[in-house]
LOPAKOL-153917 format. One line per field, with one value per residue (C-alpha): x, y, z; residue number from 1. Coordinates in steps of 0.2 Angstrom, whole numbers, plus 5000, padded with zeros to 4 digits. Example, Ala and Ser with C-alpha at 12.3 -4.5 7.8 and 13.67 -1.06 7.14 Angstrom:
<nodes>
X 5062; 5068;
Y 4978; 4995;
Z 5039; 5036;
num 1; 2;
</nodes>
This chain:
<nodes>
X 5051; 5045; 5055; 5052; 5055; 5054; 5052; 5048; 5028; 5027; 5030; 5031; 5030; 5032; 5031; 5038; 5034; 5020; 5012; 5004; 5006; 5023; 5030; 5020; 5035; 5040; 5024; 5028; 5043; 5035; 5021; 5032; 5045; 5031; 5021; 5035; 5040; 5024; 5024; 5004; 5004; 5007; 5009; 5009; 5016; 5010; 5018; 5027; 5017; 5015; 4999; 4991; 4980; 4969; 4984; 4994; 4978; 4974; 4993; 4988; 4972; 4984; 4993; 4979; 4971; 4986; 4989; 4970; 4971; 4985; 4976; 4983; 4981; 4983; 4986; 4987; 4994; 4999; 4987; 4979; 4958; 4963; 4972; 4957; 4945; 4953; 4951; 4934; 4929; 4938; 4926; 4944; 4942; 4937; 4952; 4963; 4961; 4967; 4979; 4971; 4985; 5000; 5006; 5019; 5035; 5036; 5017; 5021; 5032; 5016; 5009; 4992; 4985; 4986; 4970; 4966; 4956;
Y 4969; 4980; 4998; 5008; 5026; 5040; 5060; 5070; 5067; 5052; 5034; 5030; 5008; 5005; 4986; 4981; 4965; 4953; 4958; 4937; 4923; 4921; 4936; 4934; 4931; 4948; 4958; 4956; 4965; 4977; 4982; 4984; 4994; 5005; 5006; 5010; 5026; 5033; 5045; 5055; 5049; 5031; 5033; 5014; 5017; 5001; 5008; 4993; 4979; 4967; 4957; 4956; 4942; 4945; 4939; 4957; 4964; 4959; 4966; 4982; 4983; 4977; 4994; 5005; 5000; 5001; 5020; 5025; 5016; 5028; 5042; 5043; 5043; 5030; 5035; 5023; 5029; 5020; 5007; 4998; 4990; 4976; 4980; 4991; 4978; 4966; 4979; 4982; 4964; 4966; 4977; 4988; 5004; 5016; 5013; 5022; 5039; 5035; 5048; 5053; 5065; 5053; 5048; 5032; 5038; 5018; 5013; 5002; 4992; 4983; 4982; 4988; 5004; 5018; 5024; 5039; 5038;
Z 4988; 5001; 5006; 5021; 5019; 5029; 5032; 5047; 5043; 5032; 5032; 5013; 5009; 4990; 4987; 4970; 4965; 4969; 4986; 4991; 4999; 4997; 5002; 5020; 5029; 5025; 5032; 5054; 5052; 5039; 5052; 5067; 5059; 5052; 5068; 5078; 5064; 5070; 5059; 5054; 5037; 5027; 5012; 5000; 4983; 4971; 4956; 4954; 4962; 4948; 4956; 4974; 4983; 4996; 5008; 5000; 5003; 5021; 5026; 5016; 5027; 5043; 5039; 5036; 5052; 5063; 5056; 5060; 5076; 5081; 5074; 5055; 5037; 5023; 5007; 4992; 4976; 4959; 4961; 4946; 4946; 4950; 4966; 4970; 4966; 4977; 4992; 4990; 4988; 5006; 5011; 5016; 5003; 5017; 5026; 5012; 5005; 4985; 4978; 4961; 4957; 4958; 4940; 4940; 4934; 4923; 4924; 4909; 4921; 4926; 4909; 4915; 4913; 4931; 4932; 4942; 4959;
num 1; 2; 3; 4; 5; 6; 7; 8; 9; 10; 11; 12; 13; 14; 15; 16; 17; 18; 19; 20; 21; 22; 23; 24; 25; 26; 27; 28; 29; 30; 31; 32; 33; 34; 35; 36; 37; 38; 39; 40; 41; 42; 43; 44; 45; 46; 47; 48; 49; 50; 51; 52; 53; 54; 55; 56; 57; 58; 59; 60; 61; 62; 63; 64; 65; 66; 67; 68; 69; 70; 71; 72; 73; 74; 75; 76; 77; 78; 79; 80; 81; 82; 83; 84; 85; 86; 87; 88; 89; 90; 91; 92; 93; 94; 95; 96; 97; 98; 99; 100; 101; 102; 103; 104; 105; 106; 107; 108; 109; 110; 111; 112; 113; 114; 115; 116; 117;
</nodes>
């Protein structure tokens, strides 16, 4: 499941759940609703994304790239090696600036470990 939230400066997406192939359909609508927020900062909490292909990762870089396009910032937070792994393999880490102070409130909920960035 992906949620869209919002303040005055920040678009926050936290994706619970697998972020993959099958939850594509999802992403269009995910991208134009947070492109037309326009807001500074994008925040993408992955406390509790439970596993992310490189088709999660492409629509996580998708989201990045729109934000710095329009002149903002992408923040990633709660996300595990794995999903950083994936995104680097992607060639894509510089498009996000990791939040090493972020602590998930269930990091147990993915049965990995948070690790800071």
């Amino acid at each position: 499941m992906i949620q869209i939230a919002t303040s005055p400066t920040t678009t926050t997406v936290a994706i619970s759940g697998d972020l993959d192939l099958a939850e594509r359909t999802q992403f269009p609508e995910v991208v134009a609703r947070v492109g037309g927020l326009r807001r500074h900062l994008l925040v993408i909490d992955m406390c509790r994304t439970t596993f992310m292909d490189s088709t999660g990762a492409a629509f996580l870089i998708h989201l990045a790239d729109a934000s710095r396009r329009r002149g903002g910032t992408t923040v990633l937070r709660g996300c595990d090696e794995r999903d950083l792994f994936v995104l680097e393999v992607c060639g894509a880490l510089e498009l996000f600036r990791l939040d090493g102070e972020h602590r998930c409130d269930d990091a147990s909920s993915r049965g990995v470990t948070r690790i800071a960035t």
